[in-house]
C-alpha positions as CSV (number, residue, x, y, z in Angstrom):
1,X,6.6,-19.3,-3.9
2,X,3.4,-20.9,-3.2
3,X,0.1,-19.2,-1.7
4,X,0.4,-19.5,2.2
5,X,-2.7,-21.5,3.7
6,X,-5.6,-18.9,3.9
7,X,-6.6,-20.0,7.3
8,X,-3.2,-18.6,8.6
9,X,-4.0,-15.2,6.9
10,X,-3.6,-12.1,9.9
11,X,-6.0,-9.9,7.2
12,X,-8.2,-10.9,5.1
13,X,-10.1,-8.8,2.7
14,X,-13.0,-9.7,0.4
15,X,-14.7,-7.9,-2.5
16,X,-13.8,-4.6,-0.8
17,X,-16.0,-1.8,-2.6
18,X,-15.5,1.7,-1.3
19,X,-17.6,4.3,-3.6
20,X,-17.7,7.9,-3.7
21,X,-21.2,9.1,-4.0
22,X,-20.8,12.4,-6.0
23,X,-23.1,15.1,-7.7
24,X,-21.5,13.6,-10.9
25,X,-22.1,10.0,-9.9
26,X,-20.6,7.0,-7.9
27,X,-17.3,7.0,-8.0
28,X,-16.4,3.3,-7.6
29,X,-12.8,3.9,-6.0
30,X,-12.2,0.4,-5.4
31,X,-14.9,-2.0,-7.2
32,X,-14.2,-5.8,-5.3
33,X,-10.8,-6.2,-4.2
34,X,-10.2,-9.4,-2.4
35,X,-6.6,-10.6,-0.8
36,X,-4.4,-11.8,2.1
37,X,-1.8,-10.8,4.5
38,X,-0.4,-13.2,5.9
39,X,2.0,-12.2,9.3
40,X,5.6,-11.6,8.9
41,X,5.4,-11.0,5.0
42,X,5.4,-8.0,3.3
43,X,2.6,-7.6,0.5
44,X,3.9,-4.5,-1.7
45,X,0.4,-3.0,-3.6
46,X,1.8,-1.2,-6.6
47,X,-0.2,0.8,-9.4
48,X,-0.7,4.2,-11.0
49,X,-2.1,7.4,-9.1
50,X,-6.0,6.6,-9.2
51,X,-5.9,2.9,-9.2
52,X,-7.2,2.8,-5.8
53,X,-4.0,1.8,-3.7
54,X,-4.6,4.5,-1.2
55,X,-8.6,4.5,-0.9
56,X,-8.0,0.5,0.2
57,X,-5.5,1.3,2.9
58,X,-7.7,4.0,4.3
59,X,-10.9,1.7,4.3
60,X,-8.7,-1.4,6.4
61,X,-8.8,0.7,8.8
62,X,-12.3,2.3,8.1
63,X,-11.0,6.1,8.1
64,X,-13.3,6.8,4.5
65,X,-14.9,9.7,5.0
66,X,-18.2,11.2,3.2
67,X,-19.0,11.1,0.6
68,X,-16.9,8.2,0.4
69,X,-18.0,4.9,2.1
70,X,-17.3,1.2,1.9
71,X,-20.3,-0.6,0.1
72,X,-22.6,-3.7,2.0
73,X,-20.9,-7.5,1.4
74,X,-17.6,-5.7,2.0
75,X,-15.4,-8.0,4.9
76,X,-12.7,-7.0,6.5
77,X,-11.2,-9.8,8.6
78,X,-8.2,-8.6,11.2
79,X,-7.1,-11.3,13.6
80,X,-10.4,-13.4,12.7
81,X,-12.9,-10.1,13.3
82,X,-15.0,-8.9,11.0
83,X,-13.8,-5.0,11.3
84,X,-17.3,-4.0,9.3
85,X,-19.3,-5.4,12.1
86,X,-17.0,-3.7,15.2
87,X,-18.0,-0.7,16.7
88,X,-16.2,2.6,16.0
89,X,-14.6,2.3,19.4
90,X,-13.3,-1.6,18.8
91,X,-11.8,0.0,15.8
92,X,-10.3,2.7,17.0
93,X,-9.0,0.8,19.6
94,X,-7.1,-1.5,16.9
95,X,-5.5,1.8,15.4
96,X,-2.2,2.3,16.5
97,X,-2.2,-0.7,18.7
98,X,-2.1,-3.8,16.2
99,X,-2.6,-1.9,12.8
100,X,-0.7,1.0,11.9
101,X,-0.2,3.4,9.7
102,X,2.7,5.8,8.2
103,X,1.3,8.2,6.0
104,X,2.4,9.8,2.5
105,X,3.0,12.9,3.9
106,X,5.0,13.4,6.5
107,X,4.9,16.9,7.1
108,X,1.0,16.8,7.0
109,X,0.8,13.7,9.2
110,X,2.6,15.9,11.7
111,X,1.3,18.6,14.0
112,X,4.0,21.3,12.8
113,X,3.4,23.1,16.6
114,X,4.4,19.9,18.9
115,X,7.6,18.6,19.4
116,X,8.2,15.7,17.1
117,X,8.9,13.3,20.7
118,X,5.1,14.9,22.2
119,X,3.8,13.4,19.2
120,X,5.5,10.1,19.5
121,X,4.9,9.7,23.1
122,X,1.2,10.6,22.7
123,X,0.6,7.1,20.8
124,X,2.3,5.4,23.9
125,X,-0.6,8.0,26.5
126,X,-3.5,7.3,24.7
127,X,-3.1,3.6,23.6
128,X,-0.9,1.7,26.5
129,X,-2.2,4.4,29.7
130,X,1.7,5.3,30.1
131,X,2.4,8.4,32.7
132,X,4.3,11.6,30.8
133,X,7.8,10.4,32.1
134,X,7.4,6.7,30.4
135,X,6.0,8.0,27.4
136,X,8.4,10.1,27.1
137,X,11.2,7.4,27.8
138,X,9.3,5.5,25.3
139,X,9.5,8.0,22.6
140,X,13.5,8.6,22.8
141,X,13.4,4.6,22.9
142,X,11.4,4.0,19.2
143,X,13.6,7.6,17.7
144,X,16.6,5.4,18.5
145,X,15.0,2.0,17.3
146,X,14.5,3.7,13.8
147,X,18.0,5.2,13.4
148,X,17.4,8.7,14.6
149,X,20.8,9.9,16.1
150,X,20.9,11.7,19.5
151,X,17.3,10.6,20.1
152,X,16.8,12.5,23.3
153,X,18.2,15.6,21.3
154,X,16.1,15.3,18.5
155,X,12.6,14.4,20.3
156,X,12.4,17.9,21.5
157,X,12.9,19.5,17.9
158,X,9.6,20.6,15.3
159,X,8.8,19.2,12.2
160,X,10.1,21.7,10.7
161,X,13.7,21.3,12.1
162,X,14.1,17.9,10.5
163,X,14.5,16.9,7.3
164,X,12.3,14.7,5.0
165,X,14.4,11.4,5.8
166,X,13.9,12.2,9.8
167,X,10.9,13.3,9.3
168,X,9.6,10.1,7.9
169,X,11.6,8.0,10.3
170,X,9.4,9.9,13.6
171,X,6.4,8.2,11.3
172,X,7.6,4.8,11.8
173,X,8.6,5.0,15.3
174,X,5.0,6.4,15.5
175,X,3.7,3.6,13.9
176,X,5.8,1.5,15.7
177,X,5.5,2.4,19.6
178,X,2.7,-0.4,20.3
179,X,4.6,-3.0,18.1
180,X,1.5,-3.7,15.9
181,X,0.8,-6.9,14.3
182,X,0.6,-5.0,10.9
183,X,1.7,-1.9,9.8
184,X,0.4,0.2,6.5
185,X,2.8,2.1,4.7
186,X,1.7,4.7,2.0
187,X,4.2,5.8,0.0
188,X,6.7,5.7,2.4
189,X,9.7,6.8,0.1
190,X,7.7,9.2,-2.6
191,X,9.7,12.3,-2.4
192,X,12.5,10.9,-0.8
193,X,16.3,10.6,-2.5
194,X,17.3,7.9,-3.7
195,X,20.0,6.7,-0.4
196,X,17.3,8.1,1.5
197,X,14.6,5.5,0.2
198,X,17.3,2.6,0.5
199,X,17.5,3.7,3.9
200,X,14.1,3.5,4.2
201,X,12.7,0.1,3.0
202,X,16.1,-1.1,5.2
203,X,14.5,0.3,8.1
204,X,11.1,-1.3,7.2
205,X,13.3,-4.8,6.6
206,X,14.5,-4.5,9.9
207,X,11.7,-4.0,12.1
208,X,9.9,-6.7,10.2
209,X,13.0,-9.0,10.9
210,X,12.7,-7.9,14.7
211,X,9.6,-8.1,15.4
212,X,7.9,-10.2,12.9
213,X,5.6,-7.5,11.4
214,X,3.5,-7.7,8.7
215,X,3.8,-4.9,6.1
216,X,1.6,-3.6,3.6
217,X,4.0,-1.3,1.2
218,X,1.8,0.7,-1.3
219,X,4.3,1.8,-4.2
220,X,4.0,3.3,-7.7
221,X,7.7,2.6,-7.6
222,X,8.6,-1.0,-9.4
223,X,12.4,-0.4,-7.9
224,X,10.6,-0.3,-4.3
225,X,8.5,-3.8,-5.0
226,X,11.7,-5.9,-6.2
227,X,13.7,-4.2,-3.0
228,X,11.0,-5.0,-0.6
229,X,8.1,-7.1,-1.3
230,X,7.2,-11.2,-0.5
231,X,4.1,-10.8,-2.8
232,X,2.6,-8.5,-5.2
233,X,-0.8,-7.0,-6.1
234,X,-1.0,-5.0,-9.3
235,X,-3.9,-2.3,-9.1
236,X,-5.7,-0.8,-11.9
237,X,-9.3,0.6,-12.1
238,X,-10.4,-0.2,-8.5
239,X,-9.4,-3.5,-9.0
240,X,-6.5,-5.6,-8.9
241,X,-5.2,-6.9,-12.2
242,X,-2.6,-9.2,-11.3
243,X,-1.4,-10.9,-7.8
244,X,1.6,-13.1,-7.9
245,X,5.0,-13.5,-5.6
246,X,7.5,-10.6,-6.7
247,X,9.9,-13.4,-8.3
248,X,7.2,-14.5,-10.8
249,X,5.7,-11.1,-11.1
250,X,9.0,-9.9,-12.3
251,X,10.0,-13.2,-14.4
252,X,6.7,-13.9,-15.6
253,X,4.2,-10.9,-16.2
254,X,0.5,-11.6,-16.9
255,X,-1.2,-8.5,-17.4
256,X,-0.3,-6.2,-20.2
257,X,-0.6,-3.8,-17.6
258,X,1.9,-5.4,-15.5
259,X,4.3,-5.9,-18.6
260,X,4.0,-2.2,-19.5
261,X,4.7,-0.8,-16.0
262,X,7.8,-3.5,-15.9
263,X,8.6,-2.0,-19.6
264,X,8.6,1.7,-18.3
265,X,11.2,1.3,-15.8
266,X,14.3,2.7,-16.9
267,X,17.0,0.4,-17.0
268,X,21.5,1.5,-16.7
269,X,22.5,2.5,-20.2
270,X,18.9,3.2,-21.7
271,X,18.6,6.5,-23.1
272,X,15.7,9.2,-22.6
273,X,14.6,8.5,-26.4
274,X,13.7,4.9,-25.4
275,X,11.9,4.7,-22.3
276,X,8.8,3.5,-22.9
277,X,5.1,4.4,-21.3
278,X,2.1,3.2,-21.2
279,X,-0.6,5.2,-23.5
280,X,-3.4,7.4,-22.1
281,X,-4.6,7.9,-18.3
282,X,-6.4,5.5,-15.8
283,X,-10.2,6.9,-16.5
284,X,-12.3,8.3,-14.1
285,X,-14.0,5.8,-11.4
286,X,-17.4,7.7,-12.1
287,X,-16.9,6.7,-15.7
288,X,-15.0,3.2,-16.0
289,X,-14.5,1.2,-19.2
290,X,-17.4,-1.5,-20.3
291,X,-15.8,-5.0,-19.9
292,X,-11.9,-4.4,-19.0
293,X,-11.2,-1.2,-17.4
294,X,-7.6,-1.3,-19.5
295,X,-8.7,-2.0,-22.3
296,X,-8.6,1.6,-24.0
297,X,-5.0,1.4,-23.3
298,X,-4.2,-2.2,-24.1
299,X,-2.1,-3.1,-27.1
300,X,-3.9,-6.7,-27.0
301,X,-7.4,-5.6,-26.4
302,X,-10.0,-7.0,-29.0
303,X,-14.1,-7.3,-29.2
304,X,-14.4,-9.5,-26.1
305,X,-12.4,-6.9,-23.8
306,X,-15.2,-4.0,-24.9
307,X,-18.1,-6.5,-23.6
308,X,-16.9,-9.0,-21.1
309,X,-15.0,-8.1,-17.8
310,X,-12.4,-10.7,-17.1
311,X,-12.5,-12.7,-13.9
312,X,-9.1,-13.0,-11.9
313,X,-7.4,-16.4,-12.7
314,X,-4.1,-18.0,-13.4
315,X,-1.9,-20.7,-14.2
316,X,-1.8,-21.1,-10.3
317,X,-3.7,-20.0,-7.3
318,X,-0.4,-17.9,-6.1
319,X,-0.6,-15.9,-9.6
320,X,-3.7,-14.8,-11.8
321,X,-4.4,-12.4,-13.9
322,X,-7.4,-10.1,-15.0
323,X,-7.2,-10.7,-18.5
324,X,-8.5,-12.7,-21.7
325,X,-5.5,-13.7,-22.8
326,X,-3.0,-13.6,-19.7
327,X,0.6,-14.6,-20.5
328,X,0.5,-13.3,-24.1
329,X,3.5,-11.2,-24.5
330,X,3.0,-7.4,-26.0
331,X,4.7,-6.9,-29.1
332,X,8.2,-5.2,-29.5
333,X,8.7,-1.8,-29.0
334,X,5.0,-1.5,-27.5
335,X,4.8,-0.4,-23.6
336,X,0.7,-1.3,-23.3
């Protein structure tokens, strides 16, 4: 797959840096991420807990809140605006009308004491000036666009009344009621059984295939990436290690960081006794690694990773690396 022309990019994001300024330091969250979203596609950002993943979805739509706060020569380009230069109202404006976002957790992304179709309908009040009785209509329209059954029946249930499947589906027809030209999805499936989460990412599918939405998918879950994703960004240390279409992320890993998260996945027939995982923690942003932040856990590492931070490059523009010696395999039996 090659690398869509920039200029056709619906986001683009470059050398994000969104700190946490703490009583024990700065806590560099996410330290220069740069990348594209292109409309249509679906751009699955996978990583361990406290690689940033989240932290960058929140600052796209500039909802980082003290101490945290996204660092100057940060852009953020939506539709060809600069979101880092737009007012607070221009913003908020944008949220839940052409971006969107469905949050990890559904039962704390929804107000437990209003019915699950006030909440829906609200989007459809506050962002398109629709009268009770149309939002209303609207709501029961997007629970039965995203597979609820009995919509009309369901809208007037709680929170509580539904399980975690329904539950997350009232997120997406949340997300969904202004058809935005982009919609964020955190951890969509975490939680989730596993026909649940295939029913899930087919939902997703479907509503991209409908109305040509771009997705941003942000996963710890490798299954969830081949299932779903166009392209791929590997995250580690506030950075991202690794960008590459999910074909030749999958076929051809560059990072040993990649290769051991591709390594951990347990595969039919493999027993317990020979799943392998990758060594150590991700270290704390207030404390990251001199040179490459993976190097305390990399198999490969040698003098230069301890004093020279890798740039991001490749064999091709589509698919780089952040390593010294991308493309070298990791020995056998060795996850990282």
């Amino acid at each position: 797959m090659t690398t869509p022309d920039s200029a056709r990019a619906l986001l683009r994001v470059e050398n994000l840096r969104t700190w946490f300024h703490t009583r024990d330091g700065v806590a560099r969250a996410v330290d220069g991420v740069s990348f594209d979203v292109f409309p249509g596609e679906t751009l699955c950002v996978v990583g361990e807990s406290g690689s940033g993943k989240s932290v960058t979805a929140l600052s796209l739509l500039r909802l980082v809140d003290p101490p945290g706060r996204i660092e100057a020569g940060s852009r953020i380009l939506f539709e060809g605006r600069d979101l880092m230069t737009a007012s607070e109202e221009e913003v908020r404006r944008l949220r839940g009308n052409r971006i969107a976002m469905v949050f990890q957790e559904p039962m704390s992304a929804l107000n437990p004491v209003f019915t699950v179709g006030d909440q829906v309908a609200e989007v459809a009040r506050i962002h398109d000036g629709a009268g009770r009785r149309a939002a209303w209509d609207r709501a029961v329209e997007m629970l039965s666009l995203v597979g609820i059954p009995d919509p009309a029946q369901r809208a007037r249930q709680y929170p509580h009344e539904m399980s975690g499947g329904m539950r997350q589906r009232v997120l997406i027809a949340m997300a969904l009621v202004m058809n935005p030209a982009l919609l964020i999805a955190d951890e969509p499936t975490t939680a989730l059984d596993v026909t649940i989460q295939a029913q899930i990412l087919e939902l997703l599918a479907s509503v991209q295939q409908r109305f040509g939405t771009a997705i941003i998918l942000i996963t710890h879950d490798l299954g969830v990436v081949a299932e779903a994703a166009d392209r791929v960004l590997v995250m580690y240390g506030g950075q991202v290690v690794e960008r590459a279409a999910v074909r030749e992320l999958f076929a051809q890993p560059q990072h040993p960081y990649t290769q051991g998260l591709l390594r951990a996945m347990p595969r039919v027939g493999q027993g317990r006794d020979r799943l392998l995982t990758i060594p150590g923690t991700v270290p704390s942003p207030t404390a990251w690694p001199s040179g490459c932040r993976f190097r305390d856990r990399c198999a490969l590492a040698f003098d230069r990773c301890a004093t020279e931070a890798p740039e991001l490059a490749g064999p091709t523009a589509a698919h780089a690396a952040r390593c010294h010696v991308a493309g070298t395999p990791l020995p056998a039996g060795v996850p990282a």
